[in-house]
C-alpha positions as a LaTeX table, in Angstrom:
\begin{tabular}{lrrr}
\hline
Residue & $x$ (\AA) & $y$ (\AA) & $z$ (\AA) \\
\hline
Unk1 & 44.73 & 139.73 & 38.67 \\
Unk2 & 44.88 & 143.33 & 39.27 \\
Unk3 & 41.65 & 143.79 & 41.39 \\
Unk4 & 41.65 & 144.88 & 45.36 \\
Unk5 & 40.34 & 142.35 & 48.09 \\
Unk6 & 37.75 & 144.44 & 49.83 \\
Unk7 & 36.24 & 144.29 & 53.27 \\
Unk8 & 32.81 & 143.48 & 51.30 \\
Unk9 & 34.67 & 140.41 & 49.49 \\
Unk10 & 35.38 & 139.24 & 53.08 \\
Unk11 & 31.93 & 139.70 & 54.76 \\
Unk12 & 30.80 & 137.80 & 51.58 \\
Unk13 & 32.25 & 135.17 & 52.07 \\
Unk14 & 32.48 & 134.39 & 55.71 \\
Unk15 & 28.56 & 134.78 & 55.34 \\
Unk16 & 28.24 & 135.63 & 59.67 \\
Unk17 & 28.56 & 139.56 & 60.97 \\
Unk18 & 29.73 & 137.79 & 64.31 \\
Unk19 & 33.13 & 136.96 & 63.10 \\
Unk20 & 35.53 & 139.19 & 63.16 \\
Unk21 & 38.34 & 138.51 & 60.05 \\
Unk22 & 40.90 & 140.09 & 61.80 \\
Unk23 & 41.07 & 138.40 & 64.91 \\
Unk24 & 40.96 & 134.92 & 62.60 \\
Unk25 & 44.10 & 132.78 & 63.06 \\
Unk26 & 46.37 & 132.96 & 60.06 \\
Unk27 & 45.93 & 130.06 & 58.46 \\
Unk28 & 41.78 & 130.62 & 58.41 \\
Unk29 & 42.38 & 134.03 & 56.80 \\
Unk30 & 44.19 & 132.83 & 54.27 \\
Unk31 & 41.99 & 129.99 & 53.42 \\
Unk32 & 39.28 & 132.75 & 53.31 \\
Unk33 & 41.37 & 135.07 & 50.94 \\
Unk34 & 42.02 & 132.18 & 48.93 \\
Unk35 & 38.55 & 131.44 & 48.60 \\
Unk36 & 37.72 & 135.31 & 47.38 \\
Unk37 & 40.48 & 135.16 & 44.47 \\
Unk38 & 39.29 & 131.64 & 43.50 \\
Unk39 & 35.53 & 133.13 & 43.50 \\
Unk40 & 36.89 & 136.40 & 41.58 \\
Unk41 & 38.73 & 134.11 & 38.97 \\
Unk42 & 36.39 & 131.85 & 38.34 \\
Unk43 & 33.98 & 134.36 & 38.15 \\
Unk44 & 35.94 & 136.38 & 35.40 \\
Unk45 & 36.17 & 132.93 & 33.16 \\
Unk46 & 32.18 & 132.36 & 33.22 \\
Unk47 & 32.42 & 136.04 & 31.97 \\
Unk48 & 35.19 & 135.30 & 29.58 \\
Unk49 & 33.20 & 131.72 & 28.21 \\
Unk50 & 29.70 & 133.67 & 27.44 \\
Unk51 & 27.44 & 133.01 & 30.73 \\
Unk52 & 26.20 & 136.04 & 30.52 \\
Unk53 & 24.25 & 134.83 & 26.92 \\
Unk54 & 22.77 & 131.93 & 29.04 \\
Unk55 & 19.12 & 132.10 & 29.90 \\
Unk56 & 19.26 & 131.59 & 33.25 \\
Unk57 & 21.94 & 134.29 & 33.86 \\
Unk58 & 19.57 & 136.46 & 31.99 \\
Unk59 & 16.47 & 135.80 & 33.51 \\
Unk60 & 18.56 & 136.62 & 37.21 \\
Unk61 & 20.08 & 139.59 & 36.17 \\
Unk62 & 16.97 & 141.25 & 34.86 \\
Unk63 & 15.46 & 140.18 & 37.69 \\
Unk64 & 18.09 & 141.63 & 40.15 \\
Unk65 & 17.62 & 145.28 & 37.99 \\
Unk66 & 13.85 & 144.78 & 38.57 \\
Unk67 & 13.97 & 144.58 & 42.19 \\
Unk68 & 16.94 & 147.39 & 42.71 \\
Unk69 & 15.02 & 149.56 & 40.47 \\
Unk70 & 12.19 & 149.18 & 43.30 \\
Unk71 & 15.09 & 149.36 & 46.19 \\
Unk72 & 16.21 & 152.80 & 45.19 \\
Unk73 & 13.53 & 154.51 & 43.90 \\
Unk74 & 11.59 & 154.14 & 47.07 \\
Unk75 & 14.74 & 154.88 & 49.52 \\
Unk76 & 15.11 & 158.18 & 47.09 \\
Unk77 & 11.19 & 158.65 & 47.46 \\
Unk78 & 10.95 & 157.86 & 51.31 \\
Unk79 & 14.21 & 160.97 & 51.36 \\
Unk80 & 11.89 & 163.44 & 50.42 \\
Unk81 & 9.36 & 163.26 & 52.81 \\
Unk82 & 9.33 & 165.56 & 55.58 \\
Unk83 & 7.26 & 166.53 & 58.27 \\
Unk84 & 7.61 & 169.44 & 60.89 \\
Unk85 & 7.57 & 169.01 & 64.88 \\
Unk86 & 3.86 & 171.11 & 64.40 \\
Unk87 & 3.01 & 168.22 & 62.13 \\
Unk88 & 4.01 & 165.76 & 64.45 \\
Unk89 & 2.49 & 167.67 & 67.35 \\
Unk90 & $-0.86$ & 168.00 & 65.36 \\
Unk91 & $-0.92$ & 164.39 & 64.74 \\
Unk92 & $-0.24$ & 163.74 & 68.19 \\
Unk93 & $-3.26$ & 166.29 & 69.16 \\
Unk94 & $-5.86$ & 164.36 & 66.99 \\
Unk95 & $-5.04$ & 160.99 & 68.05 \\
Unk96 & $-4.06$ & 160.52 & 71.87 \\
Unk97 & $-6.36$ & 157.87 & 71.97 \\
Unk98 & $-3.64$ & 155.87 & 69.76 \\
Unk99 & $-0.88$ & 156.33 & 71.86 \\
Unk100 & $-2.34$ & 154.73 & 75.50 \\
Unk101 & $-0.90$ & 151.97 & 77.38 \\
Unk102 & $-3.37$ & 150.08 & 78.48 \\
Unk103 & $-3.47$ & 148.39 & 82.00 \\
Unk104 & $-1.57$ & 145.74 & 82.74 \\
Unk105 & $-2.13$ & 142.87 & 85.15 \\
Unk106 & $-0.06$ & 139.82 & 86.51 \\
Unk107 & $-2.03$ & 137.48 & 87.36 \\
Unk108 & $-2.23$ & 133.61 & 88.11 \\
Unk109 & $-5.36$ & 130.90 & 87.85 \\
Unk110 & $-5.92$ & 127.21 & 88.67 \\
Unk111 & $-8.54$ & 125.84 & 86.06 \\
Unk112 & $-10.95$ & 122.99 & 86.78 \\
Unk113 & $-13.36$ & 121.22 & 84.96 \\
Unk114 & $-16.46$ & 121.69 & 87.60 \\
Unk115 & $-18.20$ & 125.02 & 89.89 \\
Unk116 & $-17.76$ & 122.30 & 92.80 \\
Unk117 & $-13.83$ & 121.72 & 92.38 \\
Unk118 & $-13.34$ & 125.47 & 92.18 \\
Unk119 & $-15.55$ & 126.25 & 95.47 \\
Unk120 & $-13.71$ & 123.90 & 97.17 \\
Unk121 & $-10.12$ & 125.35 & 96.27 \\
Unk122 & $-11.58$ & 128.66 & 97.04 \\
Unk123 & $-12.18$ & 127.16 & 100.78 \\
Unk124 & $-8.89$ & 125.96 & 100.79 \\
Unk125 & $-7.21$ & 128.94 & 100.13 \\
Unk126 & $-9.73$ & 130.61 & 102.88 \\
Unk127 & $-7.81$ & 128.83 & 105.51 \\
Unk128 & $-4.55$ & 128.85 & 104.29 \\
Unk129 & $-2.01$ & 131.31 & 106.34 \\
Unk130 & 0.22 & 132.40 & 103.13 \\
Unk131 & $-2.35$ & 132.24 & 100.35 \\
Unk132 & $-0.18$ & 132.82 & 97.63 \\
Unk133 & 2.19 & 130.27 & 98.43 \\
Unk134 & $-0.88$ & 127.50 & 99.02 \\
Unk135 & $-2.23$ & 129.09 & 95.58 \\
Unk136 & 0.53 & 127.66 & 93.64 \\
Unk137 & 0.88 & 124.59 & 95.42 \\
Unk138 & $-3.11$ & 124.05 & 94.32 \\
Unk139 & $-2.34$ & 125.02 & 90.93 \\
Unk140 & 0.22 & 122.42 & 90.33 \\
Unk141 & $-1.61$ & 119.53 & 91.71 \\
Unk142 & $-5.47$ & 120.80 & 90.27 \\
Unk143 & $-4.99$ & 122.65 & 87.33 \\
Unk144 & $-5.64$ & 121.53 & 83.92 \\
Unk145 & $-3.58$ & 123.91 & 82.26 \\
Unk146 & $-0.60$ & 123.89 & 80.86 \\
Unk147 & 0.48 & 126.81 & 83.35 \\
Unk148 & $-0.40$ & 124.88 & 86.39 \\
Unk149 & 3.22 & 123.21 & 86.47 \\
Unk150 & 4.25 & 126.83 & 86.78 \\
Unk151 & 1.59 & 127.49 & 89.53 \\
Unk152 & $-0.57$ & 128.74 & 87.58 \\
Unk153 & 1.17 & 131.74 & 87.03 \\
Unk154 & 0.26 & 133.43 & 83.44 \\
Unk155 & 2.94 & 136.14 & 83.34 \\
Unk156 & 1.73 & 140.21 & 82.83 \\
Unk157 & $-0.57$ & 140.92 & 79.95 \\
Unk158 & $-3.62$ & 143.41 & 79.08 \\
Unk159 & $-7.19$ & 142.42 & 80.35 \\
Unk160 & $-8.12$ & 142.30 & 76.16 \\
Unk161 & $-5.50$ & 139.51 & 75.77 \\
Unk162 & $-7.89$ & 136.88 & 77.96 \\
Unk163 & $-11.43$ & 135.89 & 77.58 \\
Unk164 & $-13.73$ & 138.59 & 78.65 \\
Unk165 & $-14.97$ & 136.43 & 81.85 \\
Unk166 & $-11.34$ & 136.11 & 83.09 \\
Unk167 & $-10.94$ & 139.79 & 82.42 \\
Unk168 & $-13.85$ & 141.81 & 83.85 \\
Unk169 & $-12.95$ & 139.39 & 87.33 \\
Unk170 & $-9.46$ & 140.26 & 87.70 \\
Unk171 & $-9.84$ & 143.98 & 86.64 \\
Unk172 & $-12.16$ & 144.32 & 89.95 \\
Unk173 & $-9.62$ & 141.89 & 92.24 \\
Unk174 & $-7.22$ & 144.33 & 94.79 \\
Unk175 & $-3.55$ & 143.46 & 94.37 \\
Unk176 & $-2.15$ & 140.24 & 96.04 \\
Unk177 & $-5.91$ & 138.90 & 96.38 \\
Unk178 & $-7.81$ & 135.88 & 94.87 \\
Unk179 & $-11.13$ & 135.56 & 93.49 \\
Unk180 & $-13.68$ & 134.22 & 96.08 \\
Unk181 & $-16.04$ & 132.96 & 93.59 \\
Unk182 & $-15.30$ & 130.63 & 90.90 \\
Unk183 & $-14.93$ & 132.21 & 87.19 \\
Unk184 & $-16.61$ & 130.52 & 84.25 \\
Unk185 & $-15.45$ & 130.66 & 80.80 \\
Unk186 & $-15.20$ & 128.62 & 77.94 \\
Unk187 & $-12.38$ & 126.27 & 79.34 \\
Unk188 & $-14.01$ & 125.97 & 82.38 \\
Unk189 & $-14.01$ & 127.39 & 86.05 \\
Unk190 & $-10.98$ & 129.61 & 87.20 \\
Unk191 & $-9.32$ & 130.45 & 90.41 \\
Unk192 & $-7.99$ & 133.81 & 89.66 \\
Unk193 & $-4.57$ & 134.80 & 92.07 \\
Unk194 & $-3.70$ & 138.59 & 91.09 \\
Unk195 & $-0.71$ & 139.66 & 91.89 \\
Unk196 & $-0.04$ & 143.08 & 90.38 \\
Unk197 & $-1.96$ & 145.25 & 88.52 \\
Unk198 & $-0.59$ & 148.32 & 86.84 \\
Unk199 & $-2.59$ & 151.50 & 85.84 \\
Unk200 & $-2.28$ & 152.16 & 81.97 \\
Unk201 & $-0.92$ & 155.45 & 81.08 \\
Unk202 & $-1.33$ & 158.27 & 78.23 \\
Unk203 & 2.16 & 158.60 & 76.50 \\
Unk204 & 3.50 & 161.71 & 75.99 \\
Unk205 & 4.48 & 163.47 & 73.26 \\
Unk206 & 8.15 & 162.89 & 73.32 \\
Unk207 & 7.73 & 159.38 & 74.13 \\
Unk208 & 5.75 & 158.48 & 70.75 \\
Unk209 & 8.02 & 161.24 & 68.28 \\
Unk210 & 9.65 & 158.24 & 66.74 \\
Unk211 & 6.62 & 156.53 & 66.22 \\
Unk212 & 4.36 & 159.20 & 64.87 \\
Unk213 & 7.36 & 160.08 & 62.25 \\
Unk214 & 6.82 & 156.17 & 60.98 \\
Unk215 & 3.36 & 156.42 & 61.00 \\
Unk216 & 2.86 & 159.81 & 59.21 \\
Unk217 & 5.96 & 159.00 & 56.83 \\
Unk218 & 4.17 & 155.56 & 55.77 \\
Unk219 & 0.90 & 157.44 & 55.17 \\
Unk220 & 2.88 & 159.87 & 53.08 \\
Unk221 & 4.52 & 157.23 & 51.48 \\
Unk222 & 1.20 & 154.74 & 50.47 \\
Unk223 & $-0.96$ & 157.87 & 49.32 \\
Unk224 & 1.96 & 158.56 & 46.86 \\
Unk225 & 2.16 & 154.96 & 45.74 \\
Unk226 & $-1.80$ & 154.96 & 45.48 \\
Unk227 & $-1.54$ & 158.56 & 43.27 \\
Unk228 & 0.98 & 157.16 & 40.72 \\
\hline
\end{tabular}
């Protein structure tokens, strides 16, 4: 009917980024052209028989204004916003203490139900000759959690992401150790096997540029949403 067949028509309608219309066989693109002038056509007859005096068409469309009204107003707002590398630099200045990494551990445990059980894996582990490898085979057949299957092992994370009774043991264990006395907590006792622990770090400046630019653009952003 006149009207070009555009590379948005096409994305449109094959709905997945992934495929590639060009390297479709021949028959599939032309099913998927078909499909766009059938949409176009069809859509030019609603037009044609009044839809756009039905309620619901209405009710959509002022709807679709509303929230494109909001779209581009705060893309055009978020534009003008600007911030200098002294900014950034005196943002930086005033709050190292956001931009640590704090230290990490790796770490496995074997969790039992009693202070006896616990003492006497600790033993066992005493006397084994390759403790980490005895560890694990402990953990499978005496742990109650989950991670036992997996010999215990509970991957790398930051001493705040356990209890505080898991944590303040394995910050004080040396690398490739175990803890020699059982750990209570809430779940029970732990055997704690830690096998890396690695020092947090300040980040520096140019490491956290991006990040401080979101930050300090956001702030910019909510304090003008607050003033309107």
């Amino acid at each position: 009917d006149g009207e070009n067949i555009t590379k948005k028509d096409i994305t449109m309608v094959l709905q997945d980024p992934r495929i590639d219309f060009d390297k479709l066989p021949d028959t599939a693109k032309k099913q998927v052209l078909e499909q766009i002038v059938n949409r176009k056509l069809l859509s030019k007859k609603a037009l044609n028989d009044g839809v756009d005096k039905d309620p619901q068409y209405v009710e959509a469309i002022n709807q679709i204004k509303e929230d494109l009204a909001f779209q581009v107003w705060q893309k055009n707002e978020i534009a003008k916003i600007k911030f200098t590398d002294a900014e950034k630099k005196d943002f930086y200045e005033k709050n190292k203490e956001k931009f640590i990494v704090p230290e990490n551990l790796e770490a496995s445990h074997i969790l039992v139900k009693t202070e006896e059980e616990a003492k006497e894996i600790i033993k066992q582990l005493d006397k084994a000759t390759k403790k980490e490898d005895k560890f694990k085979e402990l953990a499978k057949t005496k742990s109650q959690d989950p991670a036992g299957k997996n010999g215990g092992y509970l991957g790398k994370f930051s001493a705040d992401q356990m209890v505080p009774e898991f944590s303040a043991a394995a910050t004080t264990m040396a690398k490739g150790s175990y803890s020699k006395t059982p750990v209570k907590t809430q779940f029970g006792y732990h055997v704690i096997y830690l096998k890396d622990k690695i020092a947090g770090k300040s980040l520096s400046y140019a490491e956290v540029e991006s990040n401080i630019s979101q930050i300090l653009l956001g702030n910019s952003y909510n304090k003008k949403v607050k003033d309107i």
